[in-house]
C-alpha positions in Angstrom: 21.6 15.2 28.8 21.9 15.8 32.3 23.6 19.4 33.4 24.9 20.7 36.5 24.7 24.3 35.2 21.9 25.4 33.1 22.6 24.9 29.3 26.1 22.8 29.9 24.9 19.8 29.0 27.1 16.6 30.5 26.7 13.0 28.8 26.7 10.0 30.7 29.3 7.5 29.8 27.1 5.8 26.9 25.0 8.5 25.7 29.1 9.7 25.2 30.0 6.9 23.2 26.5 7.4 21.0 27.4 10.9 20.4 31.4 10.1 19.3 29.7 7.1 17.0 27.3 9.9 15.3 30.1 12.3 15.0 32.9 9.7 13.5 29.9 8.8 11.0 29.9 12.7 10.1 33.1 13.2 9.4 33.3 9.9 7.6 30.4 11.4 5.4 32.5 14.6 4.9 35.5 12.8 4.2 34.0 11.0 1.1 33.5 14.4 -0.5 36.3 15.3 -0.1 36.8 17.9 2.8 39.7 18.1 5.1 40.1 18.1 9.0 40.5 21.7 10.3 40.9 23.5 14.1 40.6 26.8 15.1 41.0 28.4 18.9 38.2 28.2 21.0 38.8 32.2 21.6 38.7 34.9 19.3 39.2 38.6 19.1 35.4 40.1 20.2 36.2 42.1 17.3 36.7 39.2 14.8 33.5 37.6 16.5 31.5 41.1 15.8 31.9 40.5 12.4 28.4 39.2 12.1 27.2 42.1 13.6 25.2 41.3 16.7 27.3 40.5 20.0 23.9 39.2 22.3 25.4 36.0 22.3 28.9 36.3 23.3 30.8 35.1 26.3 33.6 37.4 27.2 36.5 36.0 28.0 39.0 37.8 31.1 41.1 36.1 33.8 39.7 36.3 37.4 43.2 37.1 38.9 43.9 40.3 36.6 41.8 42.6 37.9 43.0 45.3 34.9 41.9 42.4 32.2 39.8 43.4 29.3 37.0 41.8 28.3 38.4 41.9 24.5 38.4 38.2 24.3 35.4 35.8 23.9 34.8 32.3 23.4 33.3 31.3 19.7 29.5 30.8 19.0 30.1 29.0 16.0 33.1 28.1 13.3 31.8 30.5 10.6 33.2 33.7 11.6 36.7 31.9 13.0 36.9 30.4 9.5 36.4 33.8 7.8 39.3 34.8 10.0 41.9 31.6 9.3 41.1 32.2 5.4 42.4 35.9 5.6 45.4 35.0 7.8 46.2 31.8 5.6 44.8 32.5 1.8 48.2 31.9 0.3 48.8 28.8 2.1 45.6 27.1 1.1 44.6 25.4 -2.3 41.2 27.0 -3.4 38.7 25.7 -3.6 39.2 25.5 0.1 36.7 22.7 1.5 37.3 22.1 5.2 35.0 20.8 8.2 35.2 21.0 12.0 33.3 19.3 14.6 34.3 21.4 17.8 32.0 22.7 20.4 30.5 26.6 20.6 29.3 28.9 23.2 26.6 31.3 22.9 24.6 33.3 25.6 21.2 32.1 24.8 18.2 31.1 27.2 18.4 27.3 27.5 15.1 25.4 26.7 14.5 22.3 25.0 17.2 21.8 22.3 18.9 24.8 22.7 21.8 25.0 25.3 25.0 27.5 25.8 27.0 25.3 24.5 27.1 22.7 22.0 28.8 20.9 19.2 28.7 22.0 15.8 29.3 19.9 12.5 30.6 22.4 10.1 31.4 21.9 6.2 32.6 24.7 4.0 33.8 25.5 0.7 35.5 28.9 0.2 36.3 30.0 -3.2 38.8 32.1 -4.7 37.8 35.3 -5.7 34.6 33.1 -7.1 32.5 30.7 -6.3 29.7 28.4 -8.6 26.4 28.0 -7.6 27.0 24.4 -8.1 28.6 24.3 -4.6 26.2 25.5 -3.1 23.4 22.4 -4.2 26.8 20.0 -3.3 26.4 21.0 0.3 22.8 20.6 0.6 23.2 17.6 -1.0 25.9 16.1 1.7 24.2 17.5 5.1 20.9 15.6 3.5 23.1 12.3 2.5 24.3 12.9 6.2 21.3 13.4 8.0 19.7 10.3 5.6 22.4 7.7 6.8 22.0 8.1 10.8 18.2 6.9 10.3 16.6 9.6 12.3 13.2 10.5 11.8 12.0 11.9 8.8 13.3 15.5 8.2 12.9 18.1 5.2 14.9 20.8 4.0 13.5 24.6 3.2 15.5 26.5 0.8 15.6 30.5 0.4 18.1 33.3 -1.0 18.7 36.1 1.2 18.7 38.2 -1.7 14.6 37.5 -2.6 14.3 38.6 1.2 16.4 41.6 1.0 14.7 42.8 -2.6 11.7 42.5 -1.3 12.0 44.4 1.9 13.7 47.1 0.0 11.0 48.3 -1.2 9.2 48.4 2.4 11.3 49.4 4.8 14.1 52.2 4.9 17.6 50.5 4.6 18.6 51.3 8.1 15.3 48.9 9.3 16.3 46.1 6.6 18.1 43.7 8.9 15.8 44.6 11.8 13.0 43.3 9.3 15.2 40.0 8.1 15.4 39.3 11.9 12.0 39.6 12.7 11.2 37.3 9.7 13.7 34.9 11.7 11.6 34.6 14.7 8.2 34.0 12.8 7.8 30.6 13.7 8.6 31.6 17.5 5.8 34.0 18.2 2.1 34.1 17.8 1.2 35.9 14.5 -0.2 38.7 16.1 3.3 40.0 17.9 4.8 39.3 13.9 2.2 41.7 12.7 2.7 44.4 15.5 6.6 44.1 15.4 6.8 44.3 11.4 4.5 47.1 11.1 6.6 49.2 13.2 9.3 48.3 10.5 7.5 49.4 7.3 7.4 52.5 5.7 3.3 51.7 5.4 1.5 49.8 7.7 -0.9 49.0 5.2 1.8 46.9 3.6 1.6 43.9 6.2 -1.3 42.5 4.1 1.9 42.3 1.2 4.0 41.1 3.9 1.5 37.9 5.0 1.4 37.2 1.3 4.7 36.7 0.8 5.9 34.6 3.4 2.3 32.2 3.0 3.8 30.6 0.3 1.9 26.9 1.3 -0.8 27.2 -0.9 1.4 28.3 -4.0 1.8 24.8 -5.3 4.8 22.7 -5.8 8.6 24.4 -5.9 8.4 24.6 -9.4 5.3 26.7 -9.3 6.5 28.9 -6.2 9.6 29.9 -8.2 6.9 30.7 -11.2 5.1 32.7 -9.0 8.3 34.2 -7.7 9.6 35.1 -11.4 6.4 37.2 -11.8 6.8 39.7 -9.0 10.0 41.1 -10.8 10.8 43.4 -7.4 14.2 44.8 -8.3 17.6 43.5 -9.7 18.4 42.0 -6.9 15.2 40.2 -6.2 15.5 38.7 -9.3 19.0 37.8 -9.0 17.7 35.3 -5.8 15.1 34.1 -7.6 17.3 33.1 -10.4 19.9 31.8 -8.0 17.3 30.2 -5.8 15.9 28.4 -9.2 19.5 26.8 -10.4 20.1 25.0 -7.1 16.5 23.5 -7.1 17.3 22.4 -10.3 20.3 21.0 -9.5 19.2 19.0 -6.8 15.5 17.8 -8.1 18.4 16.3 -10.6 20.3 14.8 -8.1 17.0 13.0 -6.6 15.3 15.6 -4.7 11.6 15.6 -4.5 9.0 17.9 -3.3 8.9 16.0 0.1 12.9 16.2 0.8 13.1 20.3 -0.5 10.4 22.4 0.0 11.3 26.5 -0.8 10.3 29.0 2.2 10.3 32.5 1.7 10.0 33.2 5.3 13.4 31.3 5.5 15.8 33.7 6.6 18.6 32.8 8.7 19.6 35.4 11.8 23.4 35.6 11.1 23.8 38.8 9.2 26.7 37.8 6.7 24.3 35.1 4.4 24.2 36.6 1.1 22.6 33.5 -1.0 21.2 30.8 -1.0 20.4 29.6 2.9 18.7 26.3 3.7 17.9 24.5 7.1 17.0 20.8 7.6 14.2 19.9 10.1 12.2 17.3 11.4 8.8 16.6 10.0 6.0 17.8 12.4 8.2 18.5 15.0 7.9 22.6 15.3 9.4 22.7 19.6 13.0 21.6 17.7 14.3 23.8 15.6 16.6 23.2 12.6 18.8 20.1 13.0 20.9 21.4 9.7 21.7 24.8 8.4 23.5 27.2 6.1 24.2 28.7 3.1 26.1 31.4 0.9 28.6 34.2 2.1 30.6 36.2 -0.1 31.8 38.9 1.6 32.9 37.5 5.4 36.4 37.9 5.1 36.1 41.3 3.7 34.3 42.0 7.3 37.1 41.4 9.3 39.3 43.8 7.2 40.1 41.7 4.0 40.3 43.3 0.9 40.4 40.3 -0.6 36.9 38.3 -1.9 36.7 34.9 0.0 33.2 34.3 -1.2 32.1 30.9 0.9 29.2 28.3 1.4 28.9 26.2 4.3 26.6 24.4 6.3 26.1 23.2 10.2 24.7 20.4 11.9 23.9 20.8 15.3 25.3 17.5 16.6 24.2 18.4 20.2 20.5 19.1 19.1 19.9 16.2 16.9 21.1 13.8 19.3 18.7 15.2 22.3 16.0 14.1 19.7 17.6 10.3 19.1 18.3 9.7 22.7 14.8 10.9 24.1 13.2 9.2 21.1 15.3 5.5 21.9 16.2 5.9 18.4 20.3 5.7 19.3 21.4 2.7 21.0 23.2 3.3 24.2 23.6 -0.2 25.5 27.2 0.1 25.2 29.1 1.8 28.1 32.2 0.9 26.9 34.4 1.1 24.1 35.8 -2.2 24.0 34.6 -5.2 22.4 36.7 -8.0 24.5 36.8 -8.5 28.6 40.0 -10.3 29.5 39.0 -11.4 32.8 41.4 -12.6 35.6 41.5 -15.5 38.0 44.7 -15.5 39.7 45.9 -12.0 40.7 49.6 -13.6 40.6 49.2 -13.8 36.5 48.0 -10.2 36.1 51.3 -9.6 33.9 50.0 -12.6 32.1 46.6 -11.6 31.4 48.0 -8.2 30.4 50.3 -9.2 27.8 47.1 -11.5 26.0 45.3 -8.5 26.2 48.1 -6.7 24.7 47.7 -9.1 21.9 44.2 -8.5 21.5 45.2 -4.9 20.8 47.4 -6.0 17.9 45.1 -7.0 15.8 42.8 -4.2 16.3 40.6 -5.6 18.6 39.4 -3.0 21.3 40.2 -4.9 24.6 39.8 -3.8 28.5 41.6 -6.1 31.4 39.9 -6.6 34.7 42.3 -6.9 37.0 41.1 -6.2 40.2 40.6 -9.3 42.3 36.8 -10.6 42.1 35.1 -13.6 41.5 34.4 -14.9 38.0 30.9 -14.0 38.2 31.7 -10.6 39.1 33.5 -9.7 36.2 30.9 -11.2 34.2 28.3 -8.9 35.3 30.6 -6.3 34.8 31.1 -6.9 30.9 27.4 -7.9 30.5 26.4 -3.9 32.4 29.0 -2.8 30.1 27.9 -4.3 27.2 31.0 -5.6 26.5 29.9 -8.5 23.7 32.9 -11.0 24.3 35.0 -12.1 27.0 38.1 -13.8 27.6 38.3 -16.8 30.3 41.5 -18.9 31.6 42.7 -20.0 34.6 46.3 -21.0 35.6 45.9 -24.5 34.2 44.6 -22.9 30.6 47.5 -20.5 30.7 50.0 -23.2 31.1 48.6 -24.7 28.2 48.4 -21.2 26.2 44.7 -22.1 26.2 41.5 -20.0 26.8 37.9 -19.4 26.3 36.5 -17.4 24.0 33.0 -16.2 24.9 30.2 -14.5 23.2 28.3 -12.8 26.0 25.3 -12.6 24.0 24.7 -15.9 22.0 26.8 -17.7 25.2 28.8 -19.6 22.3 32.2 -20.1 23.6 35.6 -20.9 21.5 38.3 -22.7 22.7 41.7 -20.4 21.3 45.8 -21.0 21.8 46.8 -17.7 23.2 50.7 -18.0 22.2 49.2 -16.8 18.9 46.1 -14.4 18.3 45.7 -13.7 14.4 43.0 -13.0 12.4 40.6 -15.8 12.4 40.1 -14.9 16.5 39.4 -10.7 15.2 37.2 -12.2 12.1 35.1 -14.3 15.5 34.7 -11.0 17.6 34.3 -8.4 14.3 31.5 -10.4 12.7 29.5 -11.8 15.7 
């Protein structure tokens, strides 16, 4: 992905159309379970994109030509905290459970490096509840961002599971409450800085430095066994109500899934896991690739209930929701040749041109290509033959359509495979469906 300002990433015409063919299959994927198509604006009130409660990240938004503007407009860093804020304007409107997704691009204020850029396409998928929400949700959307990530045949990826409640219980009990999320964030960052800085930062967090030994315990949860013996190990601790609580949560979703096909190799349960945003409340999960540790999550999410109440709602919303980061896994596929960008056009059928005078001609057989649902460009500038074969063949444009005035008069013309070079003689007054079944199933 080339850029012509740090972090804006540009695509080149087929690295475009490989990006577009990953993002249909997304939606497609979302679409089976169910979810509908939804927009928000790009822009938001800064205060409805505080709501999370960290503004590091956000772009202010103010006009160049006002020089009284206010900066209390900013663009979006992800389709979360915009969703929280569409539910409470449009709760009555919606049917609940409310399951929506989004694929729309996001802007946040970060230092671009490798996979990480300012701004990027997000995959979203949600399911807000009324008032309520099962835990069974919450295993359905792990379940379809796996079956997602499965079906574009990237490299082999797992998914860690957490509850932001087994992390908040157990903090509670080592930090004061006003160090709590400071503590959560550190635990964010542990797998992007050396140990040592971990140690130093968190011990300024607890209440006893001597605790870090309890702290490097906890999150070394490796040699604990399977899942099933990490959430025994996990039940006997019995740190508060609210630890509990996550463990118990954490527990039904494993379930759930290990059901549904899950094995120790696809789900593995992290209880350094723990998600930046401030308004998780559950269960949170992120999908990465195996052995790759410069990456980052490819996948993420989990459970909010109390969002909307955030921005002023006193209505319960409680929500569960997951991301893909479209922009980030396809970085990965296009540097590792695993995505095909051969093509560098959309179209599956050249109608080339050999007598400028017939251009209408060659437009309306075209036209007819389009009929049928055949994807079909026209060359119509004035080149030799062999020219506008090179073109379809740098395209990679698999058929092409060849007549000259002669053919035309007899509403005849050559079909050609560009690959196989197997050509088909066709009448042109009529293209039906035996001509689309020759180009769809070459």
């Amino acid at each position: 992905m080339k850029s012509s300002i740090s972090g804006f990433p540009e695509l080149l015409p087929q690295e475009q159309i490989a990006f577009n063919r990953v993002a249909n299959s997304i939606r497609e994927h979302f679409e089976m379970y169910g979810f509908v198509p939804m927009s928000t604006a790009a822009v938001e009130r800064i205060s409805v994109l505080q709501a999370k409660g960290n503004d590091n990240e956000i772009y202010g938004l103010y006009r160049l030509a006002d020089e009284h503007s206010k900066t209390d407009l900013g663009l979006r860093f992800d389709l979360t905290v915009p969703l929280a804020r569409y539910v409470s304007q449009n709760g009555e409107s919606l049917i609940f459970p409310f399951k929506r997704y989004q694929i729309a691009p996001v802007w946040r204020g970060e230092r671009p490096q490798y996979g990480r850029y300012r701004q990027f396409h997000q995959c979203d998928v949600d399911i807000i509840g009324d008032g309520e929400l099962s835990l069974n949700y919450d295993a359905e959307i792990i379940s379809l961002v796996t079956w997602v990530l499965a079906s574009l045949n990237i490299p082999e990826f797992h998914t860690e599971i957490n509850n932001r409640k087994i992390l908040t219980g157990f903090f509670s009990r080592l930090v004061r409450k006003d160090n709590l999320i400071n503590a959560i964030r550190l635990v964010d960052k542990i797998d992007k800085i050396t140990s040592e800085q971990f140690d130093t930062d968190m011990t300024t967090l607890l209440n006893n430095s001597a605790d870090i030994s309890k702290v490097r315990s906890f999150f070394d949860v490796n040699k604990r066994g399977d899942v099933d013996q990490i959430l025994t190990w996990l039940r006997s601790l019995s740190l508060g109500e609210e630890f509990v609580q996550g463990v118990d949560e954490l527990d039904k979703v494993v379930q759930i899934l290990k059901k549904l096909g899950f094995n120790d190799k696809r789900i593995k349960i992290s209880t350094s896991l723990a998600r930046g945003l401030s308004y998780y409340t559950g269960t949170i999960f992120e999908a990465t690739f195996d052995g790759v540790k410069d990456m980052g999550s490819i996948a993420g999410g989990g459970r909010y209930d109390n969002l909307t109440q955030t921005l002023g709602n006193e209505k319960k919303y409680p929500g569960v929701g997951a991301t893909i980061g479209v922009s980030r896994l396809i970085t990965k596929m296009l540097e590792s040749g695993e995505m095909n960008t051969d093509k560098c056009s959309t179209a599956d059928l050249l109608v080339t041109m050999q007598d400028q005078s017939l251009a209408p001609v060659y437009m309306r057989i075209a036209n007819k290509f389009r009929a049928i649902g055949v994807k079909t460009e026209t060359y119509l500038q004035e080149k030799p033959l062999k020219a506008q074969l090179s073109y379809a063949n740098k395209k990679g444009i698999d058929f092409v359509l060849i007549a000259n005035e002669k053919e035309l008069v007899k509403s005849e013309a050559i079909l050609r495979n560009m690959r196989t070079k197997e050509q088909h003689i066709i009448r042109t007054e009529f293209i039906g469906s035996d001509v689309r079944d020759i180009i769809a199933h070459h």
